[in-house]
C-alpha positions in Angstrom: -60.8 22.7 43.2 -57.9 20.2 42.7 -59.8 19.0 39.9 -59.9 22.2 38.4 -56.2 23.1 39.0 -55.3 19.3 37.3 -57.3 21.2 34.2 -55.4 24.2 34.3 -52.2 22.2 34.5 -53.3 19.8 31.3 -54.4 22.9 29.1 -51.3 24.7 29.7 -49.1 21.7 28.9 -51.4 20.6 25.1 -50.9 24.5 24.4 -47.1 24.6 25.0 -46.6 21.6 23.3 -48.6 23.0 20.3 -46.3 26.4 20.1 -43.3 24.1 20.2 -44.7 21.9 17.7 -45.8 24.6 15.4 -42.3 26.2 15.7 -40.4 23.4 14.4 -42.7 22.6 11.8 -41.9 26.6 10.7 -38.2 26.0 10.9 -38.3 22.9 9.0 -40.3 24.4 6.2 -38.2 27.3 5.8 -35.1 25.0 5.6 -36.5 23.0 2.9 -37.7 26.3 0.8 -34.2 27.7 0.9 -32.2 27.8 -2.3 -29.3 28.8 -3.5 -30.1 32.1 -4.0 -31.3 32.0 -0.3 -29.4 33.5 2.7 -29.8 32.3 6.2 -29.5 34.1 9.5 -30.5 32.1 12.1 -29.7 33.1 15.6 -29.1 30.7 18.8 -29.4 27.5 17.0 -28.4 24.6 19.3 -25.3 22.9 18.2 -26.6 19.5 18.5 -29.0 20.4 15.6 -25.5 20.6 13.5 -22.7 18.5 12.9 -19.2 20.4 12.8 -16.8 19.3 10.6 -13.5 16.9 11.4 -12.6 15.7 8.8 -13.7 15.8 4.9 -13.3 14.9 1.7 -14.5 13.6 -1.5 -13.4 11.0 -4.0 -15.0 8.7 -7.2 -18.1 10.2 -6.5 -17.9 9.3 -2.3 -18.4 12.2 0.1 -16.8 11.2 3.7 -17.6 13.4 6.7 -15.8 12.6 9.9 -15.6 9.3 8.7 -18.5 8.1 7.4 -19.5 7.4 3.7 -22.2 8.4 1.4 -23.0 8.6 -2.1 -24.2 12.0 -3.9 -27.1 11.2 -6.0 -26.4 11.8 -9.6 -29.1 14.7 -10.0 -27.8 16.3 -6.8 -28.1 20.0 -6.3 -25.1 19.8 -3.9 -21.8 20.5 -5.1 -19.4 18.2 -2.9 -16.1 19.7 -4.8 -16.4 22.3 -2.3 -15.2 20.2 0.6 -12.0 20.7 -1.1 -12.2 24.5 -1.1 -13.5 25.6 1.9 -11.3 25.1 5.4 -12.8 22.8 7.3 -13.3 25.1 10.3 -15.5 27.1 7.6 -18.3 24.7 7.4 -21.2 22.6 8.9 -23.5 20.4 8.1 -27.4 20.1 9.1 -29.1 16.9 9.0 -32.6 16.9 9.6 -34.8 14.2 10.4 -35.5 13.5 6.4 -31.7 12.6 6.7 -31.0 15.8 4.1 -28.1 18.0 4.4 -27.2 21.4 4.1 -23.6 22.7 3.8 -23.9 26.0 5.0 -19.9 28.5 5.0 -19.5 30.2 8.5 -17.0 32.9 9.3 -18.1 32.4 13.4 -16.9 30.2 15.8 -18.8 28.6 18.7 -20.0 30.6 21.4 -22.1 30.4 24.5 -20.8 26.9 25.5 -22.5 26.5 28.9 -21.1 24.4 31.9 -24.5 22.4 31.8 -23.3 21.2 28.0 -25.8 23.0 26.6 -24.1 23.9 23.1 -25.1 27.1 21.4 -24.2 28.7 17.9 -23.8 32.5 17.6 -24.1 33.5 14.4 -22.6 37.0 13.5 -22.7 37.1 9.8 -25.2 36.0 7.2 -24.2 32.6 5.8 -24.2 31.9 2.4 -26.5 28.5 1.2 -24.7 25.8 -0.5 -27.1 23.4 -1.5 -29.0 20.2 -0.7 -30.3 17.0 -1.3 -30.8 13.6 0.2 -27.7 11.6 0.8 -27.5 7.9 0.2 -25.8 5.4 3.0 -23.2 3.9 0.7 -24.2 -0.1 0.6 -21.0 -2.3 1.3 -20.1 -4.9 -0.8 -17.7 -6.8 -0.2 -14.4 -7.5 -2.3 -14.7 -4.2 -4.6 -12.4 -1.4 -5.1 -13.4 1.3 -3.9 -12.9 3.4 -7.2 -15.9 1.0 -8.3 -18.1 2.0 -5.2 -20.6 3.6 -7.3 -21.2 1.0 -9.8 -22.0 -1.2 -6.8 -25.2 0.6 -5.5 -28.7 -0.2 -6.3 -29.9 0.8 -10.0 -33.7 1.4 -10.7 -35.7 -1.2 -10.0 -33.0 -2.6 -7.6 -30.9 -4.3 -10.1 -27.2 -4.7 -10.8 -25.6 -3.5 -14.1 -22.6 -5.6 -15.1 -19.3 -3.6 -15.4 -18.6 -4.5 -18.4 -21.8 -5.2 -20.2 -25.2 -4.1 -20.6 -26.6 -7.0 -18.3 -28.6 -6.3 -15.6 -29.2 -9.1 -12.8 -31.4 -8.0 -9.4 -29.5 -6.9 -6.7 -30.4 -9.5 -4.6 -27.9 -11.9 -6.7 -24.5 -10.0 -5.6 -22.4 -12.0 -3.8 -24.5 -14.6 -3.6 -21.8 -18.0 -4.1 -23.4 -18.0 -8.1 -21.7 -15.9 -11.3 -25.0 -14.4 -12.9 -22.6 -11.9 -15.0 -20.7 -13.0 -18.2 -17.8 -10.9 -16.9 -18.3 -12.1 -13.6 -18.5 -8.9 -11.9 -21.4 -9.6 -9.9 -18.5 -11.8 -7.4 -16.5 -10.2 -6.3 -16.3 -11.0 -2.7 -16.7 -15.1 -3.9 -14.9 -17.6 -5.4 -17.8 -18.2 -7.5 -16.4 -16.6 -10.8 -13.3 -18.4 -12.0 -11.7 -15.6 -13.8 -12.4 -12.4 -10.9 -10.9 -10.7 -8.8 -10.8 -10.0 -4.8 -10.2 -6.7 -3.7 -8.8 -6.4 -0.2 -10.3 -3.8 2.2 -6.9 -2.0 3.2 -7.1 0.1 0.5 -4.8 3.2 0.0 -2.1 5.0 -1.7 0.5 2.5 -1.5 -2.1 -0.4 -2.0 -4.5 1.3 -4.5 -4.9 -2.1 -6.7 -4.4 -4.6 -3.8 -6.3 -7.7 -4.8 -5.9 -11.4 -5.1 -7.5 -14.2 -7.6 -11.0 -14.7 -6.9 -10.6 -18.5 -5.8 -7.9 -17.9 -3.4 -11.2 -16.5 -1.1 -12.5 -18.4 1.5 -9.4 -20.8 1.3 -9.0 -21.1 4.6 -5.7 -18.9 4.0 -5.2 -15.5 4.8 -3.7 -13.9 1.7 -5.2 -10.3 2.5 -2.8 -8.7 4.9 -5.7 -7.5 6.5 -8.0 -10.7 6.2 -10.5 -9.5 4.7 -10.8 -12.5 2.3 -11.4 -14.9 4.7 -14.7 -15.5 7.7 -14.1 -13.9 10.9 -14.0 -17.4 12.6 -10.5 -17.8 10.7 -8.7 -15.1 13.0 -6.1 -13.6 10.5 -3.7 -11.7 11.8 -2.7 -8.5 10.4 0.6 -7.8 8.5 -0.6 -4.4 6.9 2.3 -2.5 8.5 4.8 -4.7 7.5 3.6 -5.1 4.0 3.2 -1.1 4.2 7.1 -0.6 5.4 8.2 -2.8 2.3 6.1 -0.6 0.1 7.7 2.6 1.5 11.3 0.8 1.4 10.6 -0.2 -2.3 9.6 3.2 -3.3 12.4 4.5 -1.8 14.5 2.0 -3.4 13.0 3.3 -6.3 13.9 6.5 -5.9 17.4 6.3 -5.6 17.4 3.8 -8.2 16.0 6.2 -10.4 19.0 8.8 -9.8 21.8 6.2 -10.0 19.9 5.3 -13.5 21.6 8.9 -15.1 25.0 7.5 -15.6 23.1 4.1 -17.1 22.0 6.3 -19.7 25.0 8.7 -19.9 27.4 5.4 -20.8 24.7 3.9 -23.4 24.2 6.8 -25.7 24.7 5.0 -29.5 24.5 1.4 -28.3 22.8 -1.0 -29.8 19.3 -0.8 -28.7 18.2 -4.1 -30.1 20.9 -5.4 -27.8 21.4 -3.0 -25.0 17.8 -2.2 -24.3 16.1 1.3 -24.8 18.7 4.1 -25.0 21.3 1.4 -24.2 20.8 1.4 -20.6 22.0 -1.8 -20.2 25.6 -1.5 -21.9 27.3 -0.6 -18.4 26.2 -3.5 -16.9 28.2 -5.6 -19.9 31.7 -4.5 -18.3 31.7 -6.2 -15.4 30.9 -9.8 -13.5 29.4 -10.5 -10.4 29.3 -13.6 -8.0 27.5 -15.3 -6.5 27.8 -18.7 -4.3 25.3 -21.2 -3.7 25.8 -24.6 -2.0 29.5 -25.8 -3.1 29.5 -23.7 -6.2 30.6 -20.2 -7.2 28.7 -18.5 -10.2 30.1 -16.4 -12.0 28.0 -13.7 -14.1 29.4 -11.8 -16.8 26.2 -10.3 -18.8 26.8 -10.0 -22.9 29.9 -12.1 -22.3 29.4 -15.6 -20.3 27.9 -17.3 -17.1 30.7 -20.0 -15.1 29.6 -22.4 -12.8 32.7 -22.8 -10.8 33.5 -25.8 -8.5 37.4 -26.4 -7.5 39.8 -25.4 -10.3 36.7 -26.6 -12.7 34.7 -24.2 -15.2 31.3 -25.3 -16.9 30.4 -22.7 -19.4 26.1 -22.4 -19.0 25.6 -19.8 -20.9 27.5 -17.5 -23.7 25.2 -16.2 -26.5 23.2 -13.0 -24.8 19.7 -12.2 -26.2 17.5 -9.6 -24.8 14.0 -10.3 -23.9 10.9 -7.4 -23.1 8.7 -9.7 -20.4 6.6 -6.6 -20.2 6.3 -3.3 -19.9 9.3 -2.0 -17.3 10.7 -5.9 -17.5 13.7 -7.4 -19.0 15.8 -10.5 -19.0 18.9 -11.5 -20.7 19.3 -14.9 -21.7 22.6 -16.7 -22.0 22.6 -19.4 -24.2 24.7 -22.8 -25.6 26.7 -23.7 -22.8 28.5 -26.9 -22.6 26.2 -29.6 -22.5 28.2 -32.5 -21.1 25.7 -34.2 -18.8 22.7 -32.4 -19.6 20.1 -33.0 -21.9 20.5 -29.8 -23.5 23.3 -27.0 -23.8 23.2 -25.2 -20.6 21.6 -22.0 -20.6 21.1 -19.5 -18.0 19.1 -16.3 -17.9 19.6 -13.1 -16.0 16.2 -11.2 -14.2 16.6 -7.4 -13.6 15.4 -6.2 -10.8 15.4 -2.6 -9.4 18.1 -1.7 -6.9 20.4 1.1 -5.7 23.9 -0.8 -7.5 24.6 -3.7 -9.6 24.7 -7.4 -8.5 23.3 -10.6 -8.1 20.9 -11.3 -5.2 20.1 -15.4 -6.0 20.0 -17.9 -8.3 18.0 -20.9 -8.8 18.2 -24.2 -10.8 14.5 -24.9 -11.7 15.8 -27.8 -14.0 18.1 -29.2 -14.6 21.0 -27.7 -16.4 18.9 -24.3 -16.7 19.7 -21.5 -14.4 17.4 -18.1 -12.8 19.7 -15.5 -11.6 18.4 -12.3 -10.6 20.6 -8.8 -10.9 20.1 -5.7 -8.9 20.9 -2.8 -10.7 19.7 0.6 -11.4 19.0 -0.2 -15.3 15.3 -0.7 -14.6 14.2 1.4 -11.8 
């Protein structure tokens, strides 16, 4: 009799565990025949089943939900650019265990949340299907911008495309301490490539290209203000919000530069752009002198006109003849040249940096040999 009731017992058990087996193979199937045409209308699904979105967004091909990244295959059905116009609150994502995902828009909000923590979904409207596909774990590699993220995933055949070539190299030879690539792409978390780059890890608006030369990694010296160039077992400490402050200060700086910069232009109108820079933004600054002292000397800078070196009641000329220079794009210098050359092996010269700042004068000034002189201006002029 106990035997028989043990039976009972087992048969019931197999056949629930059929049913329930059976269901979810039904539910699954359905999921996977749904398309975009498809409307859903489930009712009562357990919340666990979903994952609600926190936080969402997508970038150079990158899809982040609540923090974590994938890639979007190129041949995708789903269309990520609308995380941008749907609420958050509006949407959910279902995983299954094939690790696809479905975006599904919801105009409900949770219901039937039990003490027990059993989480349910009430659904009171048909949802609209979104698409899906299978989602790749984005590979980290380290070193790379992160506009470059892509690029950096396995190709077919698990190989490696150069960045700037057509060379392929397997995928196996990233980062591994040898430069396989003629551009030397394939290193960029190593000092193996003599001409690359390192990209630090804090990446973000105010340090979008934050990098460093390639063979400043694994130094020894923390140049990252994160550390990400160097091992763990060199403990750098962290600066980022300090090197974030300046950032914000110098764009600040920047921007009240930029205003000040109006009456630059308003005086320079018809000067001599050869000489005065574009639109003669430079001709205010050739009406007055600034000081400076340094050790037991007074310099005296009067841009267009002459540079002293003063020292008791005694004036060396170091620089009178001015001559624009373009460094680069957004840099200029004026050089001062033939000054008296009594003790020097040359006529003195000097030359005068700008650098962006709210008013007009002269921050430092070095000697880097001798009889040649580095000053650096503040002023408006170039922000």
């Amino acid at each position: 009799m106990k035997r028989l009731k043990i039976n009972h017992i087992l048969i019931l058990l197999i056949t629930f565990a059929l049913i329930f087996s059976l269901f979810q193979f039904s539910f699954i199937i359905n999921l996977k025949q749904t398309n975009s045409e498809t409307k859903l209308n489930p009712k009562l699904l357990e919340v666990k089943k979903f994952q609600a979105i926190k936080e969402a967004k997508f970038s150079n091909k990158i899809l982040v939900i609540n923090k974590t990244e994938f890639l979007i295959p190129l041949d995708s059905n789903l269309n990520p650019q609308l995380i941008d116009l749907l609420p958050f609150n509006q949407q959910i994502f279902y995983f299954n265990k094939f690790k696809k995902i479905y975006v599904i828009e919801k105009n409900f909000p949770y219901e039937n949340q039990s003490s027990e923590g059993n989480k349910f979904l009430s659904i009171e409207h048909e949802n609209r299907f979104i698409g899906s596909d299978k989602l790749l774990p984005v590979t980290k590699i380290r070193g790379i911008h992160k506009k470059n993220i892509f690029s950096y995933q396995p190709k077919a055949k698990n190989k490696f495309k150069c960045l700037n070539s057509n060379q392929f190299i397997p995928y196996e030879q990233l980062n591994d301490n040898f430069c396989d690539c003629v551009d030397g792409t394939d290193e960029p978390g190593t000092n193996a490539c003599q001409f690359g780059f390192f990209y630090c890890d804090t990446q973000n608006e105010l340090l979008f290209d934050y990098r460093i030369p390639s063979y400043k990694v694994n130094d020894k010296i923390c140049d990252c203000c994160d550390g990400s160039d160097e091992k763990e077992e060199i403990k750098c400490k962290n600066f980022c919000s300090g090197l974030i402050f300046d950032k914000k200060k110098e764009i600040d700086l920047k921007t009240k530069g930029l205003s000040e910069k109006k009456k630059y232009l308003a005086e320079g109108i018809l000067k001599d752009e050869k000489l005065y820079g574009p639109k003669g933004v430079f001709y205010r600054i050739s009406r007055f002198c600034f000081e400076i002292f340094l050790s037991k000397y007074t310099f005296k800078v009067c841009p267009y006109k002459e540079v002293l070196q003063i020292d008791s009641n005694k004036h060396v000329n170091i620089g009178r003849d001015p001559q624009l220079i373009r460094k680069r794009i957004g840099e200029w210098s004026l050089k001062m040249n033939n000054g008296e050359s009594t003790n020097c092996p040359q006529a003195r010269s000097s030359e005068i940096n700008f650098k962006c700042g709210i008013k007009d004068e002269i921050i430092s000034v070095q000697e880097p040999q001798k009889c040649v002189y580095v000053f650096v201006l503040s002023t408006p002029a170039v922000c």
